[in-house]
C-alpha positions in Angstrom: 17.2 5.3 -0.3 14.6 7.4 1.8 11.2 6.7 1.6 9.3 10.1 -1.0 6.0 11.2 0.8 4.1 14.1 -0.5 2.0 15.7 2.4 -1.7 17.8 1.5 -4.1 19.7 3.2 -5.6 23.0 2.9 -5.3 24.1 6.3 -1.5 25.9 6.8 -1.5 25.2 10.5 -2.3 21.2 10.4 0.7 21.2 7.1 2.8 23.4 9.4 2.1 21.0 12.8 2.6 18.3 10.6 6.2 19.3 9.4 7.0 20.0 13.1 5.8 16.2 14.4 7.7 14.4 11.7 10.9 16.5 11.9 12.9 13.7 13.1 11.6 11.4 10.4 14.0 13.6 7.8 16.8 10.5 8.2 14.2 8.2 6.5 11.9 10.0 4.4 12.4 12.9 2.2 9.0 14.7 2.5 7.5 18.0 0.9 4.3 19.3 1.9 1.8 21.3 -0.6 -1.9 22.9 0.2 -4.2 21.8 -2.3 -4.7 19.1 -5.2 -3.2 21.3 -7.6 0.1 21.8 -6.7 0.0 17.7 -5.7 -0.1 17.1 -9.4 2.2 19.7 -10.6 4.6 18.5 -7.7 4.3 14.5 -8.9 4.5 15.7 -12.4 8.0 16.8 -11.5 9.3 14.3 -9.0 7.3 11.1 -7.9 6.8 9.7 -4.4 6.3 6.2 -3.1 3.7 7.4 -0.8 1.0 10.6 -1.5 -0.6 11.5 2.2 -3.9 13.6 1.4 -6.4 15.1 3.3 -10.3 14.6 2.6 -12.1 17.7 2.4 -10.2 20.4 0.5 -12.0 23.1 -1.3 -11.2 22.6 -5.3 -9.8 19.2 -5.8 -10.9 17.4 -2.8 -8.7 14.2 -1.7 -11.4 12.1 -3.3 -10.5 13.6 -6.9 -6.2 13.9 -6.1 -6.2 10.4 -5.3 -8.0 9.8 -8.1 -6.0 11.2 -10.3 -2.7 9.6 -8.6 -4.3 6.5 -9.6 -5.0 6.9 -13.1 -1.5 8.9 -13.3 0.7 7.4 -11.1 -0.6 4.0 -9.9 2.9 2.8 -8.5 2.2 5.8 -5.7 1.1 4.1 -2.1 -2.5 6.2 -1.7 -2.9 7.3 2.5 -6.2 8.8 3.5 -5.6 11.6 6.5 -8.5 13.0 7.2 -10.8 14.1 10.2 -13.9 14.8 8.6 -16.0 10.7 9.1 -18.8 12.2 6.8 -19.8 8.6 5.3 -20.2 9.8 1.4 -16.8 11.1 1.8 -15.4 7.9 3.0 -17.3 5.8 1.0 -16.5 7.8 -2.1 -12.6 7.2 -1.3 -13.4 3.4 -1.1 -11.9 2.7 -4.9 -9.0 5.6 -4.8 -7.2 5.2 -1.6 -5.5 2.3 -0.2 -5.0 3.2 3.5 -7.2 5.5 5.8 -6.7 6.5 8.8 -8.2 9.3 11.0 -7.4 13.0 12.0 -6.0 13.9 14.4 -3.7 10.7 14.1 -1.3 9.4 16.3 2.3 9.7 14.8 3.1 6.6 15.6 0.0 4.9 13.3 0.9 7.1 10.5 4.7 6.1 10.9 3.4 2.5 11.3 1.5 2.8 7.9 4.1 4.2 6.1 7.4 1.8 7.2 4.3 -1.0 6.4 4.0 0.0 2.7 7.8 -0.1 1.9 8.0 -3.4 3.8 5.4 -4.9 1.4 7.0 -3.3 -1.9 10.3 -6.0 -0.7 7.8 -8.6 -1.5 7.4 -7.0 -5.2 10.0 -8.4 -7.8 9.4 -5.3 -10.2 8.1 -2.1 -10.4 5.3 -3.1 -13.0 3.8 -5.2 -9.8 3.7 -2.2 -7.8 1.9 -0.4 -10.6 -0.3 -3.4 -11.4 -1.9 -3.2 -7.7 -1.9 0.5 -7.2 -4.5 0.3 -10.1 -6.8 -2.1 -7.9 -9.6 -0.4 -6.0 -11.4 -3.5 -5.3 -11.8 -7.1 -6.5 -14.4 -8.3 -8.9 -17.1 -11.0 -7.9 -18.4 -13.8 -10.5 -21.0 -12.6 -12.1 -23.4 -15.2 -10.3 -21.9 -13.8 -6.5 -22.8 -10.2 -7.7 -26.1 -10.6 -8.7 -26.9 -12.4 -5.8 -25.7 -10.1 -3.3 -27.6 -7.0 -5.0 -30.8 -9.3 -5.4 -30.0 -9.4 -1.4 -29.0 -6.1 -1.1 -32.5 -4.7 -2.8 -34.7 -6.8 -0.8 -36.5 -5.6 2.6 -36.7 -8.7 3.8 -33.1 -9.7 4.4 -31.2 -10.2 6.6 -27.6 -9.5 8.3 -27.0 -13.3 8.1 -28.4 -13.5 4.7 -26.0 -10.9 3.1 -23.1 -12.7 5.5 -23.5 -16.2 4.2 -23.2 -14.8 0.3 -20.3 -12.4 1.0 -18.3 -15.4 3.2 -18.3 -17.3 -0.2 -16.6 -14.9 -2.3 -13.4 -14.0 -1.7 -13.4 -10.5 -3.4 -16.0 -9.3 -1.4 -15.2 -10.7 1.8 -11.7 -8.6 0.9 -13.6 -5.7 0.0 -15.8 -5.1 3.4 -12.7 -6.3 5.1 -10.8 -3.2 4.2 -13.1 -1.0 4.6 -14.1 -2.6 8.1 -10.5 -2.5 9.6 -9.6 1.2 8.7 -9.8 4.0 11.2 -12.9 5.6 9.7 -15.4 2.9 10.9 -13.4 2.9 14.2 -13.3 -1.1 14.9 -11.7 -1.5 18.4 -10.3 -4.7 17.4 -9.5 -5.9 14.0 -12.1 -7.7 12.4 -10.9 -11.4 10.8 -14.1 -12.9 9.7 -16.6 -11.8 7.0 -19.3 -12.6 9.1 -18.3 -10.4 11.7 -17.3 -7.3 9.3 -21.0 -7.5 7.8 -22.3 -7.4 11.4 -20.4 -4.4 12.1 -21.3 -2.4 9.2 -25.1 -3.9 9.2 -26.9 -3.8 6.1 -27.9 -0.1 5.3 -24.3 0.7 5.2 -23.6 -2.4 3.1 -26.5 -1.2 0.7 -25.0 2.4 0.3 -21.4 0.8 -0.3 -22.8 -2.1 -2.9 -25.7 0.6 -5.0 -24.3 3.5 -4.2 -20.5 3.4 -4.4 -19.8 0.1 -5.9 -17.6 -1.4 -3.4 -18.7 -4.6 -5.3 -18.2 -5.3 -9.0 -18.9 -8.0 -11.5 -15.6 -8.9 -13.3 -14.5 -8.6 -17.1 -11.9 -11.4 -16.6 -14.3 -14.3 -17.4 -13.7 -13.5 -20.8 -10.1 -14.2 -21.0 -9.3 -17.6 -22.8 -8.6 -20.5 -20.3 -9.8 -18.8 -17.3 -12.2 -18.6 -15.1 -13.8 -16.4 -12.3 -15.7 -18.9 -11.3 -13.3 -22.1 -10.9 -11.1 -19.7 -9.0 -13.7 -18.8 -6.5 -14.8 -22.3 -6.1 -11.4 -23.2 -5.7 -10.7 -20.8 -3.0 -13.8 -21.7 -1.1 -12.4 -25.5 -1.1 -9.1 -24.1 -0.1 -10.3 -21.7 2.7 -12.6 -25.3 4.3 -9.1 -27.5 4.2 -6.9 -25.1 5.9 -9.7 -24.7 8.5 -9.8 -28.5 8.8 -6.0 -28.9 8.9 -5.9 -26.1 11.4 -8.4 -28.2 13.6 -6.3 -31.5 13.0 -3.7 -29.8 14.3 -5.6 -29.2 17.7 -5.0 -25.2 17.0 -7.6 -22.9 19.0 -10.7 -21.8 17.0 -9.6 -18.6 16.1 -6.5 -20.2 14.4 -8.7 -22.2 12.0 -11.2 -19.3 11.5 -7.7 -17.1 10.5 -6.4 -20.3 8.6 -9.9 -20.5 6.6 -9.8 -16.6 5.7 -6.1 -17.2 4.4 -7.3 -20.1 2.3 -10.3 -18.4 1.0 -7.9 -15.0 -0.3 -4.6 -17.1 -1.1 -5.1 -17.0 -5.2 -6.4 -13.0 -5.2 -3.1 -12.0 -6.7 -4.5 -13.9 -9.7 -7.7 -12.1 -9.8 -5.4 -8.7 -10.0 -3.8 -10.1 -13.3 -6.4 -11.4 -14.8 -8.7 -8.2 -14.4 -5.0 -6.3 -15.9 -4.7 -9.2 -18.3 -8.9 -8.5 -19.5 -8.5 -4.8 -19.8 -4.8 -4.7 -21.5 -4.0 -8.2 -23.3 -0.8 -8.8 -21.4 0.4 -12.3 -21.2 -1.9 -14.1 -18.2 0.9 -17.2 -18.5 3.8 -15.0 -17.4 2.7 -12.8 -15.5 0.4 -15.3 -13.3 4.0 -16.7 -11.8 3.9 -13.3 -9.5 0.1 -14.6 -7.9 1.5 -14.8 -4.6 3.4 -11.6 -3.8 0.8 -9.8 -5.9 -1.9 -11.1 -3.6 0.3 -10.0 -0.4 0.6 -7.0 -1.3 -2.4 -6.2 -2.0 -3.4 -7.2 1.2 -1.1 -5.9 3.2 -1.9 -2.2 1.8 -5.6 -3.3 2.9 -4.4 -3.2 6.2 -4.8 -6.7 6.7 -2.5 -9.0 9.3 1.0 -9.7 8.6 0.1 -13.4 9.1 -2.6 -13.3 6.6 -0.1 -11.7 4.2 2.3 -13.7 4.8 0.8 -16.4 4.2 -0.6 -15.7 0.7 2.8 -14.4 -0.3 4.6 -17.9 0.6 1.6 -20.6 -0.2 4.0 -21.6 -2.7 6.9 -22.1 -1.0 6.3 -22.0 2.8 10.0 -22.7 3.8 10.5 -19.4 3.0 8.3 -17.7 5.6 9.9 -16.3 8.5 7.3 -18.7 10.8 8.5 -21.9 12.7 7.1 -24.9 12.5 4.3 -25.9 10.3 2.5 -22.4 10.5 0.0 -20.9 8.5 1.9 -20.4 5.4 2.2 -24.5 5.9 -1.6 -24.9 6.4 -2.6 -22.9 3.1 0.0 -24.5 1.3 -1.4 -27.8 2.2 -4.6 -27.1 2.2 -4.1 -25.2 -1.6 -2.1 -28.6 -2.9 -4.0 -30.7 -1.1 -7.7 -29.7 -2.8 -5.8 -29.4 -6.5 -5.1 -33.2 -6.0 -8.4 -34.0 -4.9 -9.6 -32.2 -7.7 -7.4 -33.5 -10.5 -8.7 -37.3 -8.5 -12.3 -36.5 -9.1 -11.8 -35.7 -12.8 -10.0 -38.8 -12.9 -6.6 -36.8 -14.2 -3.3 -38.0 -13.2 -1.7 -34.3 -13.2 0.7 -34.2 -9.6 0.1 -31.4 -7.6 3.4 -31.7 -5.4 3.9 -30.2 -2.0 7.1 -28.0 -1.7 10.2 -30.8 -1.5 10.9 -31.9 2.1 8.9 -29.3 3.3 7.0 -31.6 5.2 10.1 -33.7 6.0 12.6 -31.1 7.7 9.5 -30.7 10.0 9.0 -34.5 10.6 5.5 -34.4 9.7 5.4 -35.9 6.9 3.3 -38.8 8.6 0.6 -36.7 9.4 -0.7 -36.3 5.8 -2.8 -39.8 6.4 -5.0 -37.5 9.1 -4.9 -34.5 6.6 -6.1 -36.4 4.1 -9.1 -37.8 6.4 -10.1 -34.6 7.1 -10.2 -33.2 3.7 -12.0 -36.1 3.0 -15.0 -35.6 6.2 -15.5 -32.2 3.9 -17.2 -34.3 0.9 -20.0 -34.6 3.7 -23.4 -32.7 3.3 -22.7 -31.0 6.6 -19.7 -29.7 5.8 -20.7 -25.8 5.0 -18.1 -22.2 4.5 
């Protein structure tokens, strides 16, 4: 079945250009191209696409308003930002509606790139109610605690990069959030950025400020006040997580930027829970059954965010890592670990006898399953008061 993509912008010579440079792609996509917000939503309101390509600045509806709409309307619908006008409102104002941005004029290739990514990802969904349950996410909520301290940051002149860096780098949803935004074309990174530390650098703190008071790239969440679960424990769980896959990663004698990539992987491995739980707060679906989907939830979140396959990869598998497509213990093997790992040391230090088994002879169709002595150690040199995120 070919890939539905509905095309807008104002201007009849870039919709016209447009048609010309994808005429080959008719085999694989069945594309119709419209001039303004308006006719988008009378088109969708007749026939549906997988993916909705808009332009910015339009006079009428800009892109900012369509895509909102697509979102309330039609949240299954992959959102793409294709726009040359870098004014920062504009992009900042697109932060919660689209999903993808990238700039104007764009090279074919990127754009073909973007698309074939977003129906790659939608193979990791098991329904379509998954697909609609993260086309409604614009970002990820914080614990209450992360978000007031990052605005108390935010709103004071005397701090610093490094002082916004080392709250965002403890909280997965915002270290998701400036991630995003950090990697699309519009801030023009030459290389992608993997670390939070970094991506607060790049941005510095004015643009931070105007993204956190201004445009609410960060949110507190509703979902604490779902029964049995909590913001916080998920967080802190994460945070534990993201500092054993960095130490496994180093065990392992892996090059820095492994464990750095390993500790980012741990730290955003359970968001797929935060996107049920905020759907969960605001609808009173069932958290039990739907939390079985964490995984590919997660991954696909991520992977419309633009972020590495590896990354998304290994969120989606954490679970079960003899299903990812890498060889050898990999990094789907290190979060894994690292995830099952930190619940058992957890469940030891509430003195609870609940197993929390690794995936059956995972470990032993690799032949490592005597290195979980050494693991173990260096889980354990984390309980030290040197050990920081």
């Amino acid at each position: 079945m070919s890939t539905r993509i509905l095309f807008v912008d104002d201007e009849p010579n870039v919709l016209q250009a447009m048609q010309r440079t994808l005429h080959g792609m008719r085999g694989e996509w069945s594309m119709k191209f419209v001039s303004s917000g308006a006719a988008a939503l009378e088109s969708l309101a007749k026939s549906p696409v997988d993916v909705i390509v808009s332009d910015m600045r339009m006079p009428g509806m800009d892109g900012w308003q369509l895509l909102a709409e697509v979102k309330n309307l039609y949240p299954q619908t992959v959102r793409l930002v294709l726009s040359g006008y870098a004014d920062p409102d504009s992009i900042m104002r697109s932060v919660g509606t689209a999903q993808i941005y990238l700039a104007k004029p764009s090279d074919v290739g990127a754009l073909k790139a973007a698309i074939a990514q977003t129906q790659t990802l939608k193979g990791l969904l098991s329904s379509e109610l998954l697909a609609e349950l993260v086309g409604e996410v614009g970002s990820l909520p914080s614990p209450p605690q992360a978000f007031q301290e990052i605005m108390a940051c935010i709103q004071n002149p005397a701090a610093s990069v490094a002082d916004a860096s080392r709250i965002i780098v403890r909280d997965a949803a915002m270290t998701a959030n400036i991630m995003k935004l950090v990697n699309s074309a519009f801030f023009g990174a030459r290389h992608a950025v993997v670390s939070a530390e970094r991506a607060v650098t790049y941005l510095g703190l004015n643009t931070l400020g105007a993204l956190v008071l201004g445009h609410g790239v960060f949110q507190s969440s509703a979902a604490s006040k779902i029964a049995g679960f909590s913001l916080e424990a998920l967080w802190k769980h994460s945070q534990q997580t993201a500092l054993a896959a960095r130490a496994i990663a180093l065990a392992e004698k892996l090059p820095a930027a492994k464990a750095e990539e390993a500790f980012l992987a741990g730290l955003l491995h359970d968001v797929g829970k935060v996107v049920i739980a905020t759907r969960v707060a605001s609808t009173g679906d069932n958290f039990a059954q739907m939390e079985l989907h964490h995984g590919e939830v997660g991954a696909y979140l991520l992977g419309l965010w633009g972020f590495p396959n590896s990354i998304v990869e290994a969120v989606a598998f954490h679970h079960v890592p003899g299903r990812a497509s890498t060889t050898g213990l990999g990094l789907p093997g290190i979060i894994h670990l690292a995830d099952r790992l930190t619940h058992e040391r957890g469940a030891a230090a509430r003195s609870e006898s609940t197993a929390f088994g690794l995936e059956p002879g995972f470990l032993e169709n690799l032949g490592l399953e005597n290195r979980l002595p050494q693991w173990h150690a260096a889980l354990a040199a984390l309980d030290s008061p040197r050990a920081v995120l």
